[in-house]
SENU-147525 format. One record per residue (C-alpha): x, z, y; residue in three letters. Coordinates in steps of 0.02 Angstrom, whole numbers, padded with zeros to 5 digits, always signed. Layout:
XZYALA...
//
This chain:
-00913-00292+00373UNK-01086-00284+00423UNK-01143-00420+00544UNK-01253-00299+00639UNK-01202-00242+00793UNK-01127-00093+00779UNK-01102+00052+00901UNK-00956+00107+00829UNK-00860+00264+00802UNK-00996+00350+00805UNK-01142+00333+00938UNK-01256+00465+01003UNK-01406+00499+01091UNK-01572+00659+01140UNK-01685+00697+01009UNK-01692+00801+00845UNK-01715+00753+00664UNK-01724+00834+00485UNK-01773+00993+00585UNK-01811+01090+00412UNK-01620+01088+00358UNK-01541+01241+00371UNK-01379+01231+00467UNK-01233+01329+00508UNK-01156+01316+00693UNK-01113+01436+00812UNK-01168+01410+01003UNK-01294+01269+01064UNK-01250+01094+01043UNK-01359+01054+01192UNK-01252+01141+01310UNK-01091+01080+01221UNK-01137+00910+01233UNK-01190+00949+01442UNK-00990+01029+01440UNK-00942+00851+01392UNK-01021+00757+01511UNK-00949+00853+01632UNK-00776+00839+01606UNK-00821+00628+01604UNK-00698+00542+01725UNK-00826+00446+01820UNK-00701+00351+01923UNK-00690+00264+01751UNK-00880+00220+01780UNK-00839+00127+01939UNK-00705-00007+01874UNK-00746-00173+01906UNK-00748-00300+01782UNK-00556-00406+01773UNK-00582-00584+01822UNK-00532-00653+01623UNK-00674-00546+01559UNK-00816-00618+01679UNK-00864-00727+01567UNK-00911-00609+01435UNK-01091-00564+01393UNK-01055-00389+01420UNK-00906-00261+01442UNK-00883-00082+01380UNK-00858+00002+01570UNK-00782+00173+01465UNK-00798+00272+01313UNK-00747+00430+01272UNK-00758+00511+01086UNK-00704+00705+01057UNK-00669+00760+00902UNK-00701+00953+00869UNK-00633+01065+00694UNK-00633+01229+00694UNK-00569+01338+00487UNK-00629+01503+00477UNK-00628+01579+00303UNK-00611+01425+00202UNK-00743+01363+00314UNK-00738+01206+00437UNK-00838+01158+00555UNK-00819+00987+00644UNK-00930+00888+00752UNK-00882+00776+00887UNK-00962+00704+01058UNK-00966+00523+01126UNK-01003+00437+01279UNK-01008+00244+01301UNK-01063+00140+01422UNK-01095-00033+01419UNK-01092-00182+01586UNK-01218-00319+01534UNK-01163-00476+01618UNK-01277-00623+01551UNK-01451-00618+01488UNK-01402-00627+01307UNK-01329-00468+01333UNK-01496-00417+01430UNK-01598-00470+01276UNK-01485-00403+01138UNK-01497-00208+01201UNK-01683-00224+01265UNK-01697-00146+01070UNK-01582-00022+00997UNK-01605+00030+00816UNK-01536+00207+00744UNK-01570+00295+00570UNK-01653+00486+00535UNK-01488+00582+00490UNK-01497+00630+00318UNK-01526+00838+00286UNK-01324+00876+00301UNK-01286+00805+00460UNK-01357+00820+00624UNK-01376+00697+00772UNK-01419+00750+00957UNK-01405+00591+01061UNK-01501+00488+01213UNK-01487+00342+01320UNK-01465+00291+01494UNK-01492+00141+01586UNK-01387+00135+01757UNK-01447+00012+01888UNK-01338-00066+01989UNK-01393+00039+02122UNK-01338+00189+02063UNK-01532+00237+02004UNK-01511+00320+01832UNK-01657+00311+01710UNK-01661+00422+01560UNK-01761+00356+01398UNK-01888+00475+01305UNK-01817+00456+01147UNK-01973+00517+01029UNK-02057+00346+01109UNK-01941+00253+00977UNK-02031+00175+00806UNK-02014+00177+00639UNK-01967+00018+00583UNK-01918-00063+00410UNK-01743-00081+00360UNK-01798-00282+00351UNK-01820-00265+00523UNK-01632-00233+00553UNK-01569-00390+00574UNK-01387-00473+00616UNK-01399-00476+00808UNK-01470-00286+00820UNK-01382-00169+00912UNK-01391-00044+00770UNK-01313+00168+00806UNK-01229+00203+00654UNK-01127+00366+00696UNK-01077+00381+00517UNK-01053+00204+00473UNK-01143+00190+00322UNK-01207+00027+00352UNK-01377-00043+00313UNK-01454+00037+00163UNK-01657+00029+00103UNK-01634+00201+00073UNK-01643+00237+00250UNK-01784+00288+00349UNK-01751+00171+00552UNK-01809+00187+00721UNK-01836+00071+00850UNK-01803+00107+01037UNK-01848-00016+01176UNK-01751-00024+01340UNK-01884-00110+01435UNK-01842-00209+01592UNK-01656-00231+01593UNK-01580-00372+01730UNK-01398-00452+01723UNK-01281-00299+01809UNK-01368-00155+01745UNK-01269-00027+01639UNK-01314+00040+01473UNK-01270+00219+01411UNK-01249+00304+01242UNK-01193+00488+01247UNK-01206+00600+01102UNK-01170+00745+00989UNK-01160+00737+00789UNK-01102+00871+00687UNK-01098+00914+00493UNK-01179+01050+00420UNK-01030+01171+00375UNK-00950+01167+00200UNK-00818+01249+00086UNK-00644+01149+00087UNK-00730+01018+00179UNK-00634+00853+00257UNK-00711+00772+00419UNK-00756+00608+00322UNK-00767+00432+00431UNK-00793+00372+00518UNK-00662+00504+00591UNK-00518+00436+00466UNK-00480+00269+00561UNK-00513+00239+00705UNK-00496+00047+00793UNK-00472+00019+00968UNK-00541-00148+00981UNK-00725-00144+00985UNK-00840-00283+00855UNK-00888-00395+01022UNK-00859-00336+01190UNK-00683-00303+01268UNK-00640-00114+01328UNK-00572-00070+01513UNK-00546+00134+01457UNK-00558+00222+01341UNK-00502+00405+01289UNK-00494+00473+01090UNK-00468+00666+01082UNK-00430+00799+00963UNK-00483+00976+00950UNK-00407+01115+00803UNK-00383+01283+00793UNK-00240+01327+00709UNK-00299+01373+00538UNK-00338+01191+00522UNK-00229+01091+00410UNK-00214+00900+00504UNK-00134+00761+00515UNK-00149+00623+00649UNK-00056+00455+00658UNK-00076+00298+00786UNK-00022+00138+00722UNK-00013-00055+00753UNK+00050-00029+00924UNK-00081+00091+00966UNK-00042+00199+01137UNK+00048+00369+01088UNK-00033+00532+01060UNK+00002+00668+01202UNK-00020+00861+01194UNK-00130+00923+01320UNK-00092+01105+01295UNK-00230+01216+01228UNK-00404+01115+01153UNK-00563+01155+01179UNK-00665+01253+01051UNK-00810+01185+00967UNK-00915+01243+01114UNK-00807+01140+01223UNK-00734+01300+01285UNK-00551+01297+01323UNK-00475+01432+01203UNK-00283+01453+01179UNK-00302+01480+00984UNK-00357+01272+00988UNK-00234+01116+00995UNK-00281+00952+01103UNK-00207+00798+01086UNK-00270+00637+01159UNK-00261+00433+01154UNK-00283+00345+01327UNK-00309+00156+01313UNK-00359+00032+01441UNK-00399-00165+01445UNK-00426-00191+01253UNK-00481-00366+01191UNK-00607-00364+01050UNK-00583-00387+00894UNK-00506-00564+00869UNK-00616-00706+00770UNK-00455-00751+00691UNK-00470-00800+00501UNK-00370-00696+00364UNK-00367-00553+00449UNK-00311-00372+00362UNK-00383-00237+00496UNK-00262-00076+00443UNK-00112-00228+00475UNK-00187-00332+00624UNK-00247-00183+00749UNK-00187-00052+00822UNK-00266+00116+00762UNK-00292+00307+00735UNK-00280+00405+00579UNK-00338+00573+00577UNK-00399+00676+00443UNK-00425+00888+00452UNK-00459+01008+00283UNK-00462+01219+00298UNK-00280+01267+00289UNK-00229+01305+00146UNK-00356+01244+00022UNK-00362+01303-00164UNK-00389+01132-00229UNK-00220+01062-00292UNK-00287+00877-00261UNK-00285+00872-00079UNK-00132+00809+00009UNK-00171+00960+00133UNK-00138+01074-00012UNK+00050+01083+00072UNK+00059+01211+00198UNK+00163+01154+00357UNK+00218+01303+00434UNK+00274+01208+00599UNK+00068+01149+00659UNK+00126+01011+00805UNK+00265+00939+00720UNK+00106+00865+00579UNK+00063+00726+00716UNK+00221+00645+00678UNK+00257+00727+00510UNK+00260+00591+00381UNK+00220+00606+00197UNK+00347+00614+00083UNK+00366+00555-00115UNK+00371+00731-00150UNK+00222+00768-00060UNK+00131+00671-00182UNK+00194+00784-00349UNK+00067+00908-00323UNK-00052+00779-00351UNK+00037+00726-00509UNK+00061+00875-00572UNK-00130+00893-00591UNK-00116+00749-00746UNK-00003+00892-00830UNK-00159+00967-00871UNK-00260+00815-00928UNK-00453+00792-00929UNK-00528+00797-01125UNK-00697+00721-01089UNK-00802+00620-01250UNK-00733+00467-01227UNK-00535+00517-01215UNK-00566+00639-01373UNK-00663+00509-01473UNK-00550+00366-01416UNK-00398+00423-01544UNK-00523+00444-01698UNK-00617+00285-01679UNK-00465+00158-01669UNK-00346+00223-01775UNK-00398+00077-01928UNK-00358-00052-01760UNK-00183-00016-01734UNK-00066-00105-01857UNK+00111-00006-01862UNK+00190-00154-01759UNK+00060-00160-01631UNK+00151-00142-01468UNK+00095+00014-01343UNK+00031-00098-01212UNK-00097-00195-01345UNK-00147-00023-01418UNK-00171+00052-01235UNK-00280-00099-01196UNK-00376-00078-01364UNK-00418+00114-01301UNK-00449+00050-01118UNK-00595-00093-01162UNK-00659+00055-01311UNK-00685+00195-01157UNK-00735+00067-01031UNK-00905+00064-00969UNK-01010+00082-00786UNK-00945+00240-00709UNK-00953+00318-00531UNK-00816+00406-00547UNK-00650+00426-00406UNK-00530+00316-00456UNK-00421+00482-00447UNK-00514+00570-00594UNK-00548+00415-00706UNK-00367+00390-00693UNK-00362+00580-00757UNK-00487+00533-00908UNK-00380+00367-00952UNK-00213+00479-00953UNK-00323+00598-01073UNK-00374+00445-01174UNK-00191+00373-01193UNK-00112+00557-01217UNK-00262+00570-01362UNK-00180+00399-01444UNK+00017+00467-01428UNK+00019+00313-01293UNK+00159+00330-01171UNK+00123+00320-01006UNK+00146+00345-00814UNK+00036+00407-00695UNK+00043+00278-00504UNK-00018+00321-00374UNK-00046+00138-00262UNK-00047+00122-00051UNK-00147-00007-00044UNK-00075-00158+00071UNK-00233-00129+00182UNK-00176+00064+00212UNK-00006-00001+00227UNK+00143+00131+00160UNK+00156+00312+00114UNK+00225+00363+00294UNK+00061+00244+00371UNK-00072+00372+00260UNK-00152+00541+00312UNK-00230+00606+00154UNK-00244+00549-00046UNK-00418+00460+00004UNK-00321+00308+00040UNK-00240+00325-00114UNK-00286+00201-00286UNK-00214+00292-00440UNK-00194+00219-00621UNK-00104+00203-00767UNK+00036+00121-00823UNK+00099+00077-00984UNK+00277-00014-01028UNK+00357+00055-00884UNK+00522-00018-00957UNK+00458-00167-01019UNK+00476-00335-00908UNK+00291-00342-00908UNK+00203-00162-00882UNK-00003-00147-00889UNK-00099-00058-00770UNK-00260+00021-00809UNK-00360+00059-00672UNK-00561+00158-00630UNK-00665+00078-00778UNK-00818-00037-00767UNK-00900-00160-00863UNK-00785-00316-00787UNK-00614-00226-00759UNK-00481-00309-00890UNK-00309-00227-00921UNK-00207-00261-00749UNK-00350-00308-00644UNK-00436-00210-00502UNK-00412-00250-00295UNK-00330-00387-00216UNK-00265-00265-00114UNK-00136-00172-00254UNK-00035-00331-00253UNK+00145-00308-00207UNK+00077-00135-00122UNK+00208-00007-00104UNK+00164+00137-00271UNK+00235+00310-00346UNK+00235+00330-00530UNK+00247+00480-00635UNK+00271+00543-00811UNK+00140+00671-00849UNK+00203+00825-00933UNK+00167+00796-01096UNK+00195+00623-01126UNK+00358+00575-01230UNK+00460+00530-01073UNK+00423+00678-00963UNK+00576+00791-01027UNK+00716+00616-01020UNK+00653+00542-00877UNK+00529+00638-00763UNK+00580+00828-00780UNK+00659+00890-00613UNK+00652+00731-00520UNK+00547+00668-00386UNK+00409+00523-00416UNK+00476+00358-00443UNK+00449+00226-00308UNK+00392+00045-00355UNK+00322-00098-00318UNK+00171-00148-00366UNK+00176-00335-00464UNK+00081-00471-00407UNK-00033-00612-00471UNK+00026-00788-00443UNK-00084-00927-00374UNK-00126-00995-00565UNK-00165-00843-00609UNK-00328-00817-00498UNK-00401-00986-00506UNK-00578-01062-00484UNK-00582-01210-00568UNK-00728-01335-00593UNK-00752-01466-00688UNK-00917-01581-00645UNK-00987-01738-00725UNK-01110-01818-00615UNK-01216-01986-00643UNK-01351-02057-00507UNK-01540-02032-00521UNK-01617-02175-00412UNK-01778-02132-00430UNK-01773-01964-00356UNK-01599-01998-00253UNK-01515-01872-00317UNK-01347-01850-00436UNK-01371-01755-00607UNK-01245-01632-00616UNK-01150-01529-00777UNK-01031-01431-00721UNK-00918-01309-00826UNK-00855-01149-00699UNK-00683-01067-00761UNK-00634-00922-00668UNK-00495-00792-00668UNK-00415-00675-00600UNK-00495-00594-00426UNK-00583-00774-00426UNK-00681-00707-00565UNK-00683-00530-00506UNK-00799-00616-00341UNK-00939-00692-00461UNK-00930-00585-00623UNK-01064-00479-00588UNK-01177-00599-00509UNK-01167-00723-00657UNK-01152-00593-00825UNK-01295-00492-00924UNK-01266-00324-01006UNK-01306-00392-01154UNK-01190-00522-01161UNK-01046-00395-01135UNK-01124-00288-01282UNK-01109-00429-01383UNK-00929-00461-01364UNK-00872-00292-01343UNK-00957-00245-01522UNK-00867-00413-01570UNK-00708-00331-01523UNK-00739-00168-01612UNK-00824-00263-01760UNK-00769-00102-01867UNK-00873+00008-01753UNK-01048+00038-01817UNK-01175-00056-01702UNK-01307+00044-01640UNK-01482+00007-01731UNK-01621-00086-01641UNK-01731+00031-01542UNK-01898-00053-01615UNK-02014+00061-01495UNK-01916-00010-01376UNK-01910-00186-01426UNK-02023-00261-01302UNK-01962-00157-01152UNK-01801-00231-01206UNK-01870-00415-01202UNK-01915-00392-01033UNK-01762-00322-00991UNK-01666-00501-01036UNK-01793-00587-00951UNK-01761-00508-00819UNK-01576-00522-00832UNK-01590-00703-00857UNK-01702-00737-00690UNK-01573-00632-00601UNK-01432-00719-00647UNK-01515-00912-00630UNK-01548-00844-00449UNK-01375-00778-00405UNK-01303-00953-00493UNK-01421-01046-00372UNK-01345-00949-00234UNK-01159-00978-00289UNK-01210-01172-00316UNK-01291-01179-00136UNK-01124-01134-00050UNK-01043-01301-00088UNK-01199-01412-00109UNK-01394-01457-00069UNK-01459-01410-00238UNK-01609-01486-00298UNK-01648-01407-00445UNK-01557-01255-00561UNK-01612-01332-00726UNK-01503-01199-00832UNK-01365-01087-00846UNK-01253-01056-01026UNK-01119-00915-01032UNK-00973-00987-01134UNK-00863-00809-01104UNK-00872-00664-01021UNK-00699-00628-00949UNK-00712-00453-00984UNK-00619-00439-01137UNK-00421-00459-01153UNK-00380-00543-01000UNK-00495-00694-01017UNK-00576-00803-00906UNK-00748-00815-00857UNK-00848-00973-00904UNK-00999-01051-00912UNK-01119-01207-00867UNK-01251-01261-00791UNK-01348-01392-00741UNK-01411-01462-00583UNK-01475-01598-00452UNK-01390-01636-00286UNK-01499-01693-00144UNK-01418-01801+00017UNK-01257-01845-00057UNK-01261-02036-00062UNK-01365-02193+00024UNK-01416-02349+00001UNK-01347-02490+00115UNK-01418-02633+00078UNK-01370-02677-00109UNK-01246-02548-00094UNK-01217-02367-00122UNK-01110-02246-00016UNK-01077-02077-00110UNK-01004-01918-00007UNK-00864-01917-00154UNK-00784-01788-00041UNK-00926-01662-00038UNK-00920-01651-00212UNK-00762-01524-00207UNK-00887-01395-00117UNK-00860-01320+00052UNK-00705-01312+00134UNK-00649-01228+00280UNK-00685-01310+00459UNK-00551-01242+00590UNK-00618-01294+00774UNK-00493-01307+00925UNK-00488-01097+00952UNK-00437-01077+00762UNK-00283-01179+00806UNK-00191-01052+00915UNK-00137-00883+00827UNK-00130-00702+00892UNK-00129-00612+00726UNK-00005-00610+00559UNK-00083-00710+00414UNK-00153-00602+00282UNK-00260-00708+00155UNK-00325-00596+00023UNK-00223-00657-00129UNK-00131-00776-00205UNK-00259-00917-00251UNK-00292-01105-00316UNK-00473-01194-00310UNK-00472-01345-00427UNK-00598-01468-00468UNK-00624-01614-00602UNK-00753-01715-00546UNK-00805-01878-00644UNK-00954-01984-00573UNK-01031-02121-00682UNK-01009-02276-00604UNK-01179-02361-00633UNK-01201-02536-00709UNK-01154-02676-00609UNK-01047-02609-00471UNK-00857-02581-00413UNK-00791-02458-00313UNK-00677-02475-00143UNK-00572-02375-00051UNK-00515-02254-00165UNK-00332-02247-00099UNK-00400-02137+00050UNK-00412-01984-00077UNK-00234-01992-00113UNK-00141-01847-00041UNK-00013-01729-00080UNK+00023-01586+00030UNK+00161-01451+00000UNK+00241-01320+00107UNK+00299-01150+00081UNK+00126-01062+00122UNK+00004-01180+00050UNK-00029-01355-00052UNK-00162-01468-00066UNK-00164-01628-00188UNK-00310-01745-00211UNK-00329-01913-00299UNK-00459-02027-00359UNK-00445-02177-00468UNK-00574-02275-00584UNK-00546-02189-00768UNK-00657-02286-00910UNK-00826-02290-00850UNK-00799-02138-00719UNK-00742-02092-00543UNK-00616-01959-00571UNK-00581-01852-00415UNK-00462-01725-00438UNK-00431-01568-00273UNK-00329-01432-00281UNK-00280-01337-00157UNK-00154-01178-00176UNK-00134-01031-00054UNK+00043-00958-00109UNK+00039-00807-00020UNK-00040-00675+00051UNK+00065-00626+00182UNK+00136-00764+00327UNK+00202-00706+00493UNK+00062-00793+00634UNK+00214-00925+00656UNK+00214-01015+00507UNK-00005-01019+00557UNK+00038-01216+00570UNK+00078-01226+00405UNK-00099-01159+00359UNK-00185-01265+00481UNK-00099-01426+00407UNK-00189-01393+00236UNK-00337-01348+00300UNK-00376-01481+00389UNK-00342-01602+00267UNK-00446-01497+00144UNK-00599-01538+00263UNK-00549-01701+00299UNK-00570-01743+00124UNK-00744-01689+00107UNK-00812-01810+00240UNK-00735-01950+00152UNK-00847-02068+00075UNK-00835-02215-00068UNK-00919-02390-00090UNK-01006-02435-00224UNK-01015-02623-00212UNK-01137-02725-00282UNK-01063-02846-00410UNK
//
């Protein structure tokens, strides 16, 4: 998540942009927004802040966010209205909105918005929004309080303003109020940030707050609150997009009140840990058969609760019945056929056609999932379509529409070890994609004209699995670093070798690996393919290219390296293997200096041995207490080898405080150091086994944790002999 501050959900204020768009919206957004704040509850305004949030820098008095669809003709129209006020109660809160920052809405969407500044008085002050600046996007920094109605984020393709709330004092109030609305499309889906919605807000607790929800009827919707958010209630007829109330419109609403903000908590999983609100709205019915609105519920109310169903999902599948033939699918089945030997098993020969179609696509993981089905059907490869919940969005009853939906394909359905081939990219191997797909709840399906569809697919609903996961071993980060003392400059020399696999190689592989490297191997691979000629006319362009490459990837490196240590110098980087290729791991050295990790006392040294296994987690005394389940991302192990040279002339002491062998049924940690040969040898591992704990067994976490830590501000003697 962005660090900015973020006015989420969608923020609004009273000024135009991208005037030259044409857009399509009946009535006048002015006087809809005006309708809005009417129907404000400003006894809300008036609640004091609760004794435990006094302390604060700043409260959120009361928001209010209305969300507005209206299908006509295949046609939707959505926009929605918000109105948030904020209680500054110290002067960092004072000097953090004295400057707001918002973006000019690109040419599809439209903002109308403003802000007020409430004195404590009751005096209200409206700003003249076309004083704000135009600012760089370098100028948005962490602490800004940054509108992002859309939240897109921070992006240098943007085009930001700068508005200053001059002379704010502790107990004033700060207003955002708003209107946004999309310019009108065919089949359209309100897009987020109007999928999921979070109560909590990023830093300041909530004392009310009210979500609502507008449709006429020929709206297809669904709308879910989870987590332990409030229930949704039926207010009788909505209000049409003109904020009119019109009998032919649903309403139903959220109240909340006294919300904390979003916990600091570490391993965190935000569609698990809060509670939140789910809604998602197409034209009713659609004529594309990929939409999960493309089912037409007859009975329009009952769709709050209305929970998808496994067969829900087979008019999805049912689009892979009529597979995708694109170039590299067709080509796939003519180029390999001299690589498959007649006992080559159907998961080797569907990973042979996976790594020959691979390459840097934008496409939806839905329709490369259609093109890699084409590919396999192409090769007589049989396979299953699955369609993955991620554990983020939680299970099929916990989703609204097939956006939160990962599809792939699987091979060796009946095999004890099945392959999963997932939206291609330079890095992806056979099996790997998200952390999140691990032990995730998943549907599988034979397509149509696969071998299996008539036996074991034909008049039967999707299959329901479980997803398999990746054991600690198998994403590991492992380091091994030989390291002798340079006096002179008072640093260590440093050769490390990085091995990496797994989603511990999936976090680095594109920061440390060239194109050209994964040309090399991939013609390597396909050494029967014919490798394309030089481009000579391009031969010096190309030069600069790998330059280019290379300075890139010593920089990134540098980065990774400064995480754990105080680097001196990057002498050089060597890739040993690129990872991408038939479930390998990523390697490679480099060398190095490290600056401040020992001292001289006296005729002796003392080295920061314990520094050496890079940074490790340091809890304080809040992290010890825990609200929140434990979700750590994945099953994991960090490992290091380290060997020092013990210089001429000296002995080492106290080695027996690096001894230390953890184990309990969440994590492990084991550490030792002895005197091998010439070396100190310092081993550290340290194993997270799950990715799932319930918040009791938090302990458990803390226990390795703080011994990991520990460790790393252990030192070692070097005694003068």
């Amino acid at each position: 998540m962005n660090k900015c501050f973020l006015i989420c959900a969608a923020t609004v204020l009273l000024a135009f942009f991208n005037t030259q768009a044409q857009y399509v919206r009946r009535g006048d957004p002015v006087k809809a927004l005006e309708e809005f704040m009417k129907i404000t509850n400003d006894d809300d305004l008036k609640t004091p802040t609760p004794e435990k949030w006094k302390n604060e820098s700043a409260v959120i008095v009361s928001q209010d966010f209305a969300y507005y669809a209206e299908s006509s003709k295949m046609i939707l129209s959505s926009d929605m209205t918000f109105r948030q006020r904020f209680r500054l109660q110290d002067k960092a809160a004072v000097s953090r909105f004295s400057e707001v920052i918002f973006y000019d809405m690109p040419e599809d969407d439209r903002i109308l918005f403003g802000i007020r500044v409430i004195k404590p008085d009751g005096k209200e002050i409206d700003l003249n929004m076309a004083d704000a600046v135009e600012i760089s996007v370098m100028d948005v920094h962490d602490e800004s309080v940054f509108i992002d109605p859309l939240e897109i984020g921070v992006s240098s393709e943007k085009n930001y303003r700068k508005m200053a709330v001059p002379q704010l004092e502790i107990g004033d109030e700060i207003e955002f109020f708003g209107l946004h609305y999309m310019k009108t499309s065919y089949q359209m889906t309100i897009a987020a940030p109007f999928d999921n919605l979070y109560l909590n807000h990023n830093y300041y607790p909530i004392l009310k707050q009210r979500y609502e929800f507008n449709m006429n009827k020929n709206c297809s919707y669904r709308i879910l609150t989870l987590n332990g958010c409030p229930s949704l209630n039926q207010e009788g007829p909505g209000s049409d997009i003109d904020r009119k109330t019109n009998p032919e419109y649903l309403r139903f609403s959220v109240i909340d009140s006294n919300r904390e903000k979003f916990s600091d908590e570490r391993f965190l999983l935000y569609g698990q840990s809060y509670p939140q609100i789910k809604f998602h709205v197409t034209t009713r019915p659609t004529y594309s058969k990929y939409w999960l609105s493309e089912s037409d519920f007859n009975n329009y109310p009952s769709e709050v609760d209305k929970k998808i169903q496994p067969n829900d999902l087979l008019e999805i599948f049912r689009t892979f019945d009529r597979p995708i033939h694109d170039y590299a699918s067709k080509y796939s089945a003519l180029a390999l056929n001299e690589y498959f030997d007649k006992d080559m098993l159907p998961e080797n020969k569907a990973g042979m056609v996976y790594y020959y179609i691979r390459g840097n696509y934008n496409y939806s993981n839905f329709y490369d999932a259609h093109v890699i089905s084409a590919a396999m059907m192409q090769n007589k490869i049989d396979h299953r379509i699955v369609a993955v919940i991620p554990r983020s969005a939680g299970t099929l009853a916990d989703i609204v529409s097939d956006d939160e939906i990962i599809f792939c394909v699987e091979v060796g359905a009946d095999t004890d070890h099945p392959v999963y081939f997932f939206s291609r990219n330079y890095y992806n191997n056979v099996s790997e994609y998200h952390y999140l797909v691990d032990g995730a709840e998943a549907y599988a399906y034979f397509p149509k004209k696969t071998a299996s569809y008539k036996l074991k697919q034909k008049n039967r609903p999707p299959y329901q699995i479980v997803m398999p996961v990746r054991e600690s071993a198998d994403n590991d980060y492992h380091t091994i670093l030989r390291a002798s003392f340079d006096f002179e400059k008072e640093c260590l020399n440093a050769d490390a070798r990085v091995y990496a696999t797994g989603y511990r190689k999936q976090v680095i592989v594109e920061e440390v690996l060239t194109n050209d490297e994964i040309q090399k191997e991939y013609y390597a691979l396909f050494s029967k393919s014919k490798k394309p000629e030089p481009d000579l006319k391009n031969q010096e362009r190309e030069t600069l290219k790998k330059e280019e490459d290379a300075k890139t990837r010593h920089d990134a490196v540098l980065e990774l390296l400064k995480r754990d240590y105080e680097i001196g110098e990057l002498k050089s980087v060597e890739m040993i293997n690129t990872g991408c290729f038939k479930n390998t791991e990523l390697s490679y050295k480099q060398t190095f200096t490290i600056n401040h990790v020992f001292t001289k006392a006296g005729r002796n040294i003392i080295l920061d041995l314990g520094k050496l296994a890079g940074s490790q987690i340091e809890l304080e005394e809040k992290d010890l207490k825990r609200e929140h389940d434990v979700y750590y991302a994945y099953k994991a192990m960090n490992s290091y080898e380290i060997y020092v040279t013990i210089p001429d002339g000296y002995s080492v002491e106290n080695l027996n405080e690096f001894n230390i062998n953890i184990d309990n049924e969440c994590m492990s940690l084991f550490t030792s150091a002895e005197v091998e040969n010439n070396d100190i040898h310092f081993t550290f591992r340290k194993v997270y086994k799950s990715f799932y704990d319930p918040k009791e067994n938090w302990p458990k976490y803390v226990e390795v944790l703080e011994a990991a830590y520990d460790i790393t501000q252990k030192k070692v003697v070097l005694k003068k002999i």
